[in-house]
C-alpha positions in Angstrom: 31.6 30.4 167.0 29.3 27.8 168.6 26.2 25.6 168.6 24.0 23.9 170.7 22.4 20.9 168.7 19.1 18.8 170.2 18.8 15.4 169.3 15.2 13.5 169.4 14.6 10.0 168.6 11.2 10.2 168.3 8.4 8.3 166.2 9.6 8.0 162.3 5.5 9.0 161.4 5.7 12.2 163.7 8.6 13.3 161.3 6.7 15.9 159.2 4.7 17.3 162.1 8.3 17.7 163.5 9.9 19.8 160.7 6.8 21.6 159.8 7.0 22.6 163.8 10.4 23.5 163.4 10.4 25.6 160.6 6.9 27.4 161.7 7.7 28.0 165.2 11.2 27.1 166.6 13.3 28.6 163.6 11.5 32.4 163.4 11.6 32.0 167.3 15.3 31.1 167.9 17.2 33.1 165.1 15.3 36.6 166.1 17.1 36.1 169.5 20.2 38.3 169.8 23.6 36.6 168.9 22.1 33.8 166.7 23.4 32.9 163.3 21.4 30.5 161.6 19.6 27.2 162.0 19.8 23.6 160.7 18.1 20.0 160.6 18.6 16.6 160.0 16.0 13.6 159.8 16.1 10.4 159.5 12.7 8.8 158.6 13.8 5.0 159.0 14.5 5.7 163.4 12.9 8.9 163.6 15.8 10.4 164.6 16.1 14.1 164.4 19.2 16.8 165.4 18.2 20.5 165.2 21.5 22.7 165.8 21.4 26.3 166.3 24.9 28.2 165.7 25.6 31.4 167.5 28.2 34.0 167.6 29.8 33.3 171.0 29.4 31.2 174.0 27.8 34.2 176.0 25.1 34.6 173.4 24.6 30.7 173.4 24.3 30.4 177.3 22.2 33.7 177.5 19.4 31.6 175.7 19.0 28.9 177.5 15.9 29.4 179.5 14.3 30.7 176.1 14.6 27.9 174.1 13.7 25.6 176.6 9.4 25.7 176.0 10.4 25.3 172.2 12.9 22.1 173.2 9.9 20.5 175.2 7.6 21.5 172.7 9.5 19.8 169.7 10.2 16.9 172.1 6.3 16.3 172.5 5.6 16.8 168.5 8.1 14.1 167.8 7.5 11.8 170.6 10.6 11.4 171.6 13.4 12.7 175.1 15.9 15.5 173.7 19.3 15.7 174.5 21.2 19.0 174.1 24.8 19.4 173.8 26.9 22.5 173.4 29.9 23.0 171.0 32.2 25.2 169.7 32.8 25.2 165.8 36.5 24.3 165.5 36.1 23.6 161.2 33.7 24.6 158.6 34.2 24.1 155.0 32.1 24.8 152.2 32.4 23.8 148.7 29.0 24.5 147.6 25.6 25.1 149.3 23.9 21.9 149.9 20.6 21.2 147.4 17.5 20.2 148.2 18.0 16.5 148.9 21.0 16.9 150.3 22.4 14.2 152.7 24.6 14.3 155.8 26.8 12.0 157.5 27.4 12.8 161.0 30.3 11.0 163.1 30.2 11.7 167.3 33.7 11.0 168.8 35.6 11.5 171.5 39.5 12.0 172.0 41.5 12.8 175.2 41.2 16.6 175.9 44.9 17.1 176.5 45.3 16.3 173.0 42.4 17.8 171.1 44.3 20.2 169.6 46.7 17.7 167.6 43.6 16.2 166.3 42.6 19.3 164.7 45.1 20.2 163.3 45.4 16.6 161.9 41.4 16.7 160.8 42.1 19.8 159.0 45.2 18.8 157.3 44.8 15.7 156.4 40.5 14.6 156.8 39.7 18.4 155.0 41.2 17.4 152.0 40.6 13.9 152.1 36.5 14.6 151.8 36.7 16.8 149.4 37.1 14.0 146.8 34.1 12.0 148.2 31.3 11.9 145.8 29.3 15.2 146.0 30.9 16.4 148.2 29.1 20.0 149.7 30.8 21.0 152.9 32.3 19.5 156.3 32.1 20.8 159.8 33.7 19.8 162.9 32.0 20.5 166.5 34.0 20.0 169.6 33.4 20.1 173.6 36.9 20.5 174.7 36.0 19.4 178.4 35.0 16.1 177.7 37.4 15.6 174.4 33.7 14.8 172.8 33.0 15.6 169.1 31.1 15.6 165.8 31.8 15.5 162.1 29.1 16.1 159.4 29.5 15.5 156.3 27.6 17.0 153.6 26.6 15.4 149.9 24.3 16.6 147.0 22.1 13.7 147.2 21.9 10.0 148.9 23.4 8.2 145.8 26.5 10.5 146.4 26.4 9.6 150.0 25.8 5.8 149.2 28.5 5.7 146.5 31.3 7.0 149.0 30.3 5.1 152.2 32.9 2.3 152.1 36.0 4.5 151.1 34.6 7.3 153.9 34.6 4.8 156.4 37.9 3.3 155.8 39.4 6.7 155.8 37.5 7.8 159.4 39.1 4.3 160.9 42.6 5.5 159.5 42.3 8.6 161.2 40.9 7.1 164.7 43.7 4.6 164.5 46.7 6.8 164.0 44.9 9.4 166.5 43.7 7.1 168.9 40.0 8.8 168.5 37.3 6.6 169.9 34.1 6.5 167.2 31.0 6.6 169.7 28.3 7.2 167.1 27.4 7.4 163.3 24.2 7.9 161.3 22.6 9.2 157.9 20.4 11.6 157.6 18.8 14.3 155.3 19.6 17.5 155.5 16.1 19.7 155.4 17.4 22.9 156.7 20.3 23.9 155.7 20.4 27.6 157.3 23.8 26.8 159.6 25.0 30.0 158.0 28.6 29.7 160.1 31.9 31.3 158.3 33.9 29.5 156.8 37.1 28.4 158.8 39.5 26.5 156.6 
């Protein structure tokens, strides 16, 4: 399966207009269109930094989209005052141990890893990281986004609540520098947010 997430960094007081926007007008829109699965959304109030990821049932559907969700990008990109990037992935993990709650948290890690060997680092993320998470604190469910062109990725990390998410911060991080280390993954990115859609609706894969 794969996704194509939109990150904003808009204005932290635009926040609401931007979820009410996207669960009004961009979620109906986008998961009526052929070859969608479901829909998700993270915010964070303190930058104003948003990341709405739609998952689809293959690359074709994905790409086939393009031009249609591109009024809704803009649009959302306007209500929250901010530029939006877009990326395209293909969901290598998902794991579930529960549906998130409402006030659920995420953690979300971007890094990148030489292409040639992307493949040993899943197999090590899913053997050893899988696992490893699903003693954290409230823990809810992890998934794993990849570009294998540019070796790019991104983890996300699910808890019940931000106490759950707090509690396990120093251990998670430690853990996520082990792994880099030994795999010789570059952390590029890392941020907090809460999780207000939780509609991904992708299989699970472990």
């Amino acid at each position: 399966m794969y996704a194509r997430s939109t990150s904003i960094t808009g204005s932290p007081e635009k926040i609401d207009d931007g979820i009410a926007y996207v669960c009004d007008e961009v979620m109906p829109a986008v998961t009526e269109m052929r070859g969608c699965v479901g829909l998700s959304m993270l915010t964070d109030r303190g930058t104003g930094r948003c990341v709405v990821t739609s998952s689809w049932q293959d690359a074709e559907a994905m790409r086939a989209t393009t031009d249609r969700v591109r009024g809704l990008r803009e649009r959302a990109a306007e209500v929250l005052g901010g530029p939006a990037e877009v990326q395209e992935w293909e969901i290598a993990v998902m794991h579930r141990r529960s549906e998130a709650p409402s006030g659920a948290c995420t953690r979300v890690t971007w890094w990148r890893a030489d292409p040639a060997g992307l493949d040993r680092v899943l197999d090590a993320y899913r053997s050893t990281m899988v696992p490893r998470m699903e003693d954290y604190p409230g823990f809810c469910s992890v998934s794993l986004m990849i570009d294998r062109g540019s070796g790019r990725a991104a983890s996300a990390v699910t808890f019940e609540d931000r106490d759950d998410m707090d509690r396990g911060r120093v251990h998670a991080r430690a853990t996520r520098d082990d792994f880099a280390r030994s795999m010789r993954v570059e952390v590029t990115d890392a941020a907090e947010f809460d999780l207000v859609l939780a509609h991904l609706r992708v299989p699970e894969t472990v």
